[in-house]
Residue, then its C-alpha position, 0 to 999 in steps of 0.5 A: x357506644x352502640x351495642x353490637x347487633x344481635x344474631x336477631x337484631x332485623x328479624x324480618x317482619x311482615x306486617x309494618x313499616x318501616x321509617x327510615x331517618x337520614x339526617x342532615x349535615x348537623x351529623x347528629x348521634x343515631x340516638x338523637x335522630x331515634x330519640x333514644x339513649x340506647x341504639x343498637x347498629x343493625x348494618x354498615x360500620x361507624x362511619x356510615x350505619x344503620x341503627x335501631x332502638x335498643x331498648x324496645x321493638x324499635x317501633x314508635x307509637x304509630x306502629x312504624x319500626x324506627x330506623x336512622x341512617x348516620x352518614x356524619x362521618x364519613x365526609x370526615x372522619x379523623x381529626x387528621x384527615x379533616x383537617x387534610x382536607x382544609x388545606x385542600x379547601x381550594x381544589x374542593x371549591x373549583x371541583x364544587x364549581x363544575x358541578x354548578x354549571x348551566x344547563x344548555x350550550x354553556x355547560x362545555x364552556x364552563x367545564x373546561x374553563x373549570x378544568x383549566x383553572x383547577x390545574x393552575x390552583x395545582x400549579x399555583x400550589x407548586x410555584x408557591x412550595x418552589x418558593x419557599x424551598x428555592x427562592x427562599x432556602x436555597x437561593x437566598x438564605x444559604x446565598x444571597x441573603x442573611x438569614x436566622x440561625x439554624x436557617x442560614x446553614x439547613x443540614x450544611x448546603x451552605x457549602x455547597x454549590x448553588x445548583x446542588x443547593x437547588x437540586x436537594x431543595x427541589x425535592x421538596x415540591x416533588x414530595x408535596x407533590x407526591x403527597x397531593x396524589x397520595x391524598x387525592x388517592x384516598x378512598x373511602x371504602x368503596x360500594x359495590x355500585x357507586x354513583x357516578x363511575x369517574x375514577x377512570x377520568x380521575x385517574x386521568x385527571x391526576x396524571x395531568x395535574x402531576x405532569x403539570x406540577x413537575x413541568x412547572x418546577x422543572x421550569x422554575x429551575x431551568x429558569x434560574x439556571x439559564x440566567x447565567x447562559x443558555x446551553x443546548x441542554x437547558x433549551x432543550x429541557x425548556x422545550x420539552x417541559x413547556x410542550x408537557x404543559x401545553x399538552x396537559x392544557x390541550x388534554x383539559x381544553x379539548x371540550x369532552x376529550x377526557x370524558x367521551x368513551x370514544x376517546x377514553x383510551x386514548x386520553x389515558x394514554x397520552x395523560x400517563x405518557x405526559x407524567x412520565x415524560x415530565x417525571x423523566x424530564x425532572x430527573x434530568x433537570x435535576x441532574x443538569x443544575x445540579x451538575x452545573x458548578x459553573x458561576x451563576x448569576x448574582x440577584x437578590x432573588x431567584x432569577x425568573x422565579x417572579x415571572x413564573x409566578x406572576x404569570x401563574x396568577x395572572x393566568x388563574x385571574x384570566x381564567x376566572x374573568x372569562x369564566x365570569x364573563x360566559x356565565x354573565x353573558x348566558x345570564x343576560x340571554x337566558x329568561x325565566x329563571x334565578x341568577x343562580x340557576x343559570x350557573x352564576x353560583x360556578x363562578x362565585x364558586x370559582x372565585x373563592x377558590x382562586x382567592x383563597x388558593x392566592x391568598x394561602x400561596x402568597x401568605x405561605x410566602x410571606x409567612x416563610x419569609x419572615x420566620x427565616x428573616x429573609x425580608x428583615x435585611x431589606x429583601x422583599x417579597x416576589x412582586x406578584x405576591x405582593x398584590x396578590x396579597x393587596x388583591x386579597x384585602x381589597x376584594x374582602x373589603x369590597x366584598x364586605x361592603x357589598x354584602x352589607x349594601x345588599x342587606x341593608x337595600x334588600x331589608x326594607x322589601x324583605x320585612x314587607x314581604x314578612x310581614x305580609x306572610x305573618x299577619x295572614x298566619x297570626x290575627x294577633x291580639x295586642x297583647x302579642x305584638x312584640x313576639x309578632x314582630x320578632x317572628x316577621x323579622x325570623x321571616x325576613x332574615x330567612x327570605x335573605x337567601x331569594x336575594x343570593x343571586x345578586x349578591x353572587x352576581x356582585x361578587x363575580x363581578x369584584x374579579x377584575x380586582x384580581x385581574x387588574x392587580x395581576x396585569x400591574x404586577x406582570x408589567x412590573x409597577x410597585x403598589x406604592x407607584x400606582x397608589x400615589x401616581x395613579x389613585x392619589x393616595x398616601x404614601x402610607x395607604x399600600x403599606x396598611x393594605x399589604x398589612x390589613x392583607x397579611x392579617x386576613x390571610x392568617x386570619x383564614x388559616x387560622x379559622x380554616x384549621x380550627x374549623x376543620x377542629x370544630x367541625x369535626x369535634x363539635x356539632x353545634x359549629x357542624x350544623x352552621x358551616x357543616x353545608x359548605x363542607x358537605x355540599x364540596x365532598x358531596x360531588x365527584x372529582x370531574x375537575x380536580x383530582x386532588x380533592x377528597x373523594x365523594x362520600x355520595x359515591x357510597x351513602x347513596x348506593x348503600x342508601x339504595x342498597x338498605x332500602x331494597x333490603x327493606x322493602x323485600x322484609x316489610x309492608x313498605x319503607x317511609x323515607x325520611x330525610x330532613x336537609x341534606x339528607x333528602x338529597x342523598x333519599x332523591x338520589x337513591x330513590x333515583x336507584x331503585x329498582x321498579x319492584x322497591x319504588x312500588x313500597x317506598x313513600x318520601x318525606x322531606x322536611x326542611x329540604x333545599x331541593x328546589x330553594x338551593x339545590x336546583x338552583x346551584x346546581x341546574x344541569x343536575x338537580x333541576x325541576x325535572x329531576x325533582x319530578x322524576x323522583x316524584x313519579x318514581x314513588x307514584x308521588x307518595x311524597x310529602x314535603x314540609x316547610x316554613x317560612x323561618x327556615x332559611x335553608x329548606x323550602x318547598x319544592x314544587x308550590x308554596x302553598x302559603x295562605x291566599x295562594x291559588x288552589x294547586x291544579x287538581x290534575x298535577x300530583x306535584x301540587x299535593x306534595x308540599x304542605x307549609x307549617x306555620x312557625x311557631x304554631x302560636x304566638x302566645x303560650x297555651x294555658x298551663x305553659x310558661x312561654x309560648x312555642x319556640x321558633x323552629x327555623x331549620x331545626x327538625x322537629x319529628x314530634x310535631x303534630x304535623x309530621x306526624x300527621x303526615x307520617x301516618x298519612x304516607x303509611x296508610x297510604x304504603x299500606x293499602x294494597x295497590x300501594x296507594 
């Protein structure tokens, strides 16, 4: 446990520096990050705080005054609300999408097809909740269908009226709902200036998203409901709730309407007036069917629940091809820069998303169907569902088989480019040829992630897989159909597809849930798939209101904040960021007031900045941005790196053996400096084995991290600043 600060715990001193270390997304322990057991915190609070060495005068022996920074808790935090956030895993990915858009003409495109597709995953999740409680429960378990005890009798609506039934039941998705807004409402403890001001557009947001959802349930029933005749009612109903549909999509495809301060005003407005309308519009739905004891019409299913649904997913799949096909049109017009960098990581992003929120919809579906014994008598599962979930086991495998093809064609052109890189580091002598050649392969698998960029432009383009089986399934054709008449396969074949599919789509809850687990209780799983998690809470709520708030829009402010503090007390503050955490230290240094930046100094190591950052995000972290922070800090900046880390890499020129010397007039070319990994093949006299490889891994007691330690320090106290 930390010990609580002392009334003089950061007594103000004149005549150091102070090094402040913000970790990555491994999350680990300030005393870790200190290199001792005993921290005391000196501000913040337990899910983001500032802490010092407890045992001494917190300085190391360069003289510096040691502070760490732990911000590992606070995209986290509970055990409960991790794992909250998996089952939002899919709102998070399609708001992790807008972020990713080009920069130029496309980026409006690209937001409000994200937009567009972040409120169909909303309505996706109420079809799928609607099926389960109306399709299956109300309708077929308590009529049309024999379902498992206690099932078949749930609190005694089996004797009740069809559209009672339907009306009680409906109050579950309501209640989902209302959930969704309750979790997307959650904040963490807000700055006093946070770093990006959207909750006005995320109060918009979420009113779109929960007029949507309840337009659509209400649809839903008023379906079912005029199966059996239309009444002047019903039409009107149907009416009024596709018109609060369309105009939660026009509010969304209006290319900046919900984001200019002209007409920030309106917007919100006419977004609270469309939820209230359609909360208004369900309680009279729910009224009318549940009033309405005439005979209804017999099905083995719920009467237009199928097509609802099939458009649903059809409408997702289309969104997402034209996503694709924007950004891959850019792609083929744009020169000079990765795939990635010009937006295809969106639509990557925006794929995963539409495939994981299908396969959690159909799988819930399907899961739901078989505990209740629905679909042992023979029913089966709504057609859409079906080839979402053969969608699903067809994509993994494609996408399977493509990332193994690009590995293995990609391997022998990444060993050659390793190899070149380690016989220029290691003039080896024989007796070290083994470890040379297991240091070239560490080279060449991290020079894998140069080759995402085609790996993203396959995967975005296996989404006519989804769009192709939700064109067959809206049409009406059985998988079985299309597999003998048109593939010419086995009658056998969809059977094991829709099973293999099954499988997978448990397989992934299963992993989600225990990875939440895992992530939150172990720090080993947390440095490998920390990133993912980390880098979808990191952004703002600009097109899903229901994915968990932003724990940026408080570490960078308080980052900031601490910084200025510093900087008044002492000779300088010596940032120090390693992975994700020099992300957070760019973005605050980007908040500095010009009398702080004159007394900060940076030091990055194993950064993606420029290698991943950049180019996933290039309308927001671009190369201009990374040279704004450079002068902000009169380029008092160091950045370090090796060739095995494959996350972080150099940020403005790689420096490697037999490089070009760097332009002496552009200060940029003296920020990065490579270190050779390891520093030797063999061991040194007296050791046992020879220097480990350090990858990704931080290593503060590196000669070379010292050094530039020192460097920056010395130059922080000079008296122009250096």
């Amino acid at each position: 446990m930390p010990e609580r600060p002392s009334r003089h715990a950061d007594q103000p001193r004149r005549d150091d520096v102070v090094e402040l270390r913000v970790h990555g997304v491994s999350g680990a322990r300030p005393s870790v990050v200190l290199g001792e057991a005993r921290v005391r915190q000196v501000a913040g609070d337990d899910s983001g705080g500032f802490h010092r060495r407890a045992g001494s005068d917190g300085t190391d022996p360069d003289g510096l005054t040691l502070e760490a920074y732990r911000w590992g808790d606070l995209p986290s935090g509970t055990v409960a609300r991790t794992l909250a956030m998996v089952f939002l895993l899919p709102f998070t990915l399609s708001n992790l999408a807008m972020w990713m858009r080009p920069a130029g003409r496309a980026a409006a495109g690209v937001t409000v097809l994200s937009r567009l597709l972040a409120l169909n995953l909303t309505v996706v999740y109420v079809v799928s909740i609607a099926g389960v409680c109306l399709d299956l429960l109300a309708w077929r378990c308590l009529g049309a269908a024999h379902c498992r005890a206690p099932f078949d009798t749930l609190g005694g609506l089996d004797g009740r009226h069809v559209g009672q039934r339907l009306a009680v039941l409906a109050l579950l998705p309501i209640a989902a709902v209302a959930l969704l807004r309750l979790l997307g409402t959650r904040r963490s403890r807000p700055a006093g200036n946070p770093l990006w001001a959207v909750e006005p557009l995320v109060e918009r947001l979420r009113a779109i998203h929960v007029a949507a959802a309840l337009a659509v349930l209400d649809l839903v029933l008023l379906a079912a409901h005029r199966a059996g005749g239309a009444t002047p009612a019903t039409t009107l109903l149907v009416t009024l709730s596709a018109a609060v549909l369309l105009a939660c999509v026009g509010l969304l495809a209006a290319p900046g309407l919900i984001d200019r301060a002209a007409t920030a005003r309106m917007s919100t407005w006419t977004a609270r007036a469309a939820g209230l309308v359609a909360a208004g519009l369900t309680v009279a739905t729910l009224v009318a069917v549940a009033g309405d004891e005439q005979v209804w019409p017999s099905s083995t299913a719920l009467p237009g629940y199928g097509a609802i649904t099939g458009g649903a997913l059809l409408g997702q799949m289309v969104l997402l091809v034209l996503l694709c096909g924007l950004v891959l049109w850019r792609l083929g017009r744009a020169r000079g820069r990765s795939a990635l960098a010009r937006g295809l990581g969106a639509t990557v992003i925006a794929a995963i998303a539409v495939g994981l929120s299908g396969a959690l919809s159909a799988g819930l579906v399907y899961q739901t169907g078989d505990l209740l014994g629905v679909y042992s008598g023979g029913g089966e599962p709504p057609l859409p569902y079906r080839w979402t979930i053969l969608a699903v086991f067809l994509h993994v495998a494609a996408a399977v088989l493509a990332c193994g093809a690009l590995t293995l064609l990609s391997r022998r052109r990444r060993l050659r480019a390793a190899a070149d890189i380690t016989a220029l580091d290691f003039p080896t002598p024989p007796e070290a040829t083994g470890r040379l050649r297991d240091v070239t392969r560490a080279v060449a698998r991290a020079r894998f992630t140069e080759w995402l960029g085609r790996l993203a432009a396959v995967y975005a383009a296996l989404a006519v897989i989804g769009l192709a089986t939700s064109l067959l399934g809206q049409a009406g054709r059985e998988p079985d159909e299309v597999a003998r008449k048109v593939l010419g396969l086995p009658a056998g074949f969809v059977g094991m597809a829709l099973a293999g599919g099954t499988v997978v789509v448990v397989a992934v809850v299963l992993a989600l849930l225990l990875g939440g687990v895992f992530a939150y209780r172990t720090a080993w799983f947390r440095r490998h798939v920390g990133i993912l998690w980390d880098l979808g809470t990191f952004w703002p709520r600009a097109a899903h209101p229901f994915a968990p708030p932003s724990y940026a829009d408080r570490a960078v402010p308080e980052l900031a904040d601490r910084i200025t503090q510093l900087a008044e007390r002492h000779a300088g503050v010596l940032l120090c960021g390693h992975s994700h955490g020099s992300a957070l230290l760019a973005l605050a240094v980007l908040r500095l007031p010009p009398r702080t930046r004159e007394r900060v100094a940076l030091l990055t190591y194993g950064s993606p900045l420029d290698r991943l950052y950049a180019r996933l995000f290039p309308a927001y972290l671009n190369a201009n941005v990374l040279r704004e922070v450079g002068e902000r800090v009169g380029w008092r900046w160091l950045n370090l790196w090796r060739d095995t880390d494959p996350v972080g890499g150099w940020i403005f020129a790689a420096h490697r053996p037999g490089d070009p010397p760097p332009d002496a007039a552009d200060p940029a070319g003296r920020v990065d400096r490579r270190l050779r990994d390891p520093r030797d093949l063999l061991s040194s006299p007296g050791e046992r084995r020879p220097p480990p490889l350090r990858g990704h891994h931080p290593d503060e007691s590196e000669p070379e991290f010292r050094a530039a330690l020192r460097e920056l320090a010395g130059r922080l106290r000079l008296p122009d600043g250096g």
